[in-house]
C-alpha positions, 0 to 999 in steps of 0.5 A: 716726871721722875722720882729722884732719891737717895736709895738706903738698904732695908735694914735687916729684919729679924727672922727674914735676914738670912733671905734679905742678905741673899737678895739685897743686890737685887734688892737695890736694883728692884727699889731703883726700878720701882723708883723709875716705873713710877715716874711721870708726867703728871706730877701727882703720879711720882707724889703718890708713889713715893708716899707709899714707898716711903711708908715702909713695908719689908717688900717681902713679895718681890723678895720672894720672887728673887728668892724663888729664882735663885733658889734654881740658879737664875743668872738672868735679868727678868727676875729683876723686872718681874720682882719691881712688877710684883710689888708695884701690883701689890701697891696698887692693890693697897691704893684700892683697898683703902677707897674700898674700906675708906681707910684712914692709916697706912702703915702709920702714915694718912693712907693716900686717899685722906691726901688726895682723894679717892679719885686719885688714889684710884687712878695712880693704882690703874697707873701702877698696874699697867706699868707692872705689866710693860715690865712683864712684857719686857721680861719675855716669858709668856709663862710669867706673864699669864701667871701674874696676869691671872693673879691680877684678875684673881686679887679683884675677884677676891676683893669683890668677894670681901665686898660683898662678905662684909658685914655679912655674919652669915659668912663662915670658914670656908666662904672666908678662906676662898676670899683671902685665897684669893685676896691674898694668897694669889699674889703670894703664890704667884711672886714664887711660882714666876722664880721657876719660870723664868728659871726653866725649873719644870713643872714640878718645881713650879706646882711645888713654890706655888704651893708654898706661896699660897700657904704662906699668904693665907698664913700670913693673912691669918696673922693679920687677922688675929693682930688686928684685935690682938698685935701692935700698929707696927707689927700690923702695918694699920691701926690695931682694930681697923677691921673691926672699926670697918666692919670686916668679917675675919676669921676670929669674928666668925669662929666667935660669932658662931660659937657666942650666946644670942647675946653675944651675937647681939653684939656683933650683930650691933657692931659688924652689921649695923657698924654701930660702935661706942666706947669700949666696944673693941675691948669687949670685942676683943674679950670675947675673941679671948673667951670663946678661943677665937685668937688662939683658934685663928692662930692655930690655922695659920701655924697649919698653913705655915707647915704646909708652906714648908713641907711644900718645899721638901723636894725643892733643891737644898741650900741656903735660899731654901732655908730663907724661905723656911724661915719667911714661914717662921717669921710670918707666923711667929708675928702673932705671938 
């Protein structure tokens, strides 16, 4: 059973519109593609896929994939393919992350598993990687393919990380960033690094736009830490607390935790590992983070990844899909403030 819609430009976004005038062509044809990969014979399939692309998202992975192509004059057809897979991995990843953390919301919307259960939402999101990896297949790049697949294999080690972490306030730093390093980071990373592949860019160019995808997702993973007690619902995709609510160990709730008094620690000992939450209890939370410069701290390390990101392109080609993927750094990091 196929998907049948009516495809509408994104409209631009503020701070990544430079990039999304670069690809807004391809941009058309990956959103065709996605709708076509996620048709099937059984008729919950298309029902779920559809409610995920229909909730929003800037697409900003595949994007990036696009960008890192022709950022070395790509004049192919794989990045198309590698692009719709990309963003159909990382669908499938958001189907399972909300069994994982029995989420409610969705990028304002019941996340899939409130409507039809965790049974199928599990389901639909194997469906979505095997079907991101026949296009894989199809683009023809040995390369390609093994960087996606090891992305792949990295995101659900790094979700098995973040499962075993949670609620565990011993957790500090160092053990926090190897999760989102590879929760996050890899998928980042391997959107951009597939661009000089396919592009027969060489090594270098390769090393260099993994680089700058790995900074950018732990950046961009910072920032959805700090907004999660800080930001909006729109700027953050989920209700503002979810992670508190489900007892996650982010990077504010570590720097504050080891910085608190035994009472303070108390707290969050109350909250995080015995998820024994009242009223009231995430504007304490959130009043902490303020007093022991958790926040601001958080924010700090993403604008240091951020930099990162941006210096690993200084030998890249110049032009203007250089200057867009500067500026996904600035729009990125800036959201936190």
């Amino acid at each position: 059973m196929a998907i049948v819609a009516s495809l509408e430009k994104t409209k631009p976004e503020p701070g990544i519109s430079l990039l999304m005038s670069l690809v807004d062509d391809d941009m058309a044809r990956v959103n065709q593609l996605i709708l076509d990969m996620a048709g099937a014979n059984a008729e919950m399939i298309p029902e779920i896929a559809r409610h995920l692309i229909d909730s929003g998202g800037k697409r900003l992975r595949p994007m990036l994939t696009l960008a890192s192509a022709g950022l070395f004059g790509y004049a192919g057809e794989g990045h198309v393919k590698l692009a719709a897979s990309v963003e159909f991995m990382h669908t499938a990843t958001l189907l399972h992350d909300d069994v994982v953390d029995e989420s409610e919301m969705r990028r304002g919307k019941l996340s899939a598993r409130m409507l039809w259960g965790n049974q199928a939402s599990v389901l639909v999101g194997d469906y979505l990687l095997g079907q991101a990896f026949r296009k894989m297949v199809e683009v023809g790049s040995l390369d390609a393919l093994s960087v996606l697949s090891t992305a792949a294999s990295v995101i659900a080690e790094g979700e098995v990380m973040q499962l075993a972490a949670a609620k565990d306030l011993a957790t500090d730093e160092a053990r926090y960033l190897r999760v989102i390093d590879a929760k996050t980071a890899a998928l980042f990373a391997a959107a951009c690094e597939v661009g000089p592949i396919i592009a027969e860019a060489g090594d270098e160019a390769r090393r260099a736009m993994a680089r700058y995808g790995t900074s950018l997702g732990l950046a961009f993973q910072l920032v959805d830490d700090a907004l999660d007690y800080g930001g909006s619902s729109q700027a953050l995709g989920k209700r503002v607390g979810d992670d508190f609510r489900e007892g996650k160990i982010t990077l504010p709730v570590v720097l504050a935790y080891r910085a608190g008094s035994e009472l303070e620690r108390g707290f969050w000992q109350r909250t995080i590992e015995k998820a024994t939450i009242a009223d009231g209890d995430l504007e304490r939370a959130v009043e902490l983070l303020h007093r022991h410069g958790a926040l601001a701290e958080t924010a700090a390390r993403a604008r240091h990844y951020g930099e990162a990101a941006v210096a690993a392109l200084d030998e890249l080609p110049d032009g203007d899909h250089r200057q867009a993927l500067i500026e996904v750094v600035e729009f990125c990091v800036s959201r936190v403030h």
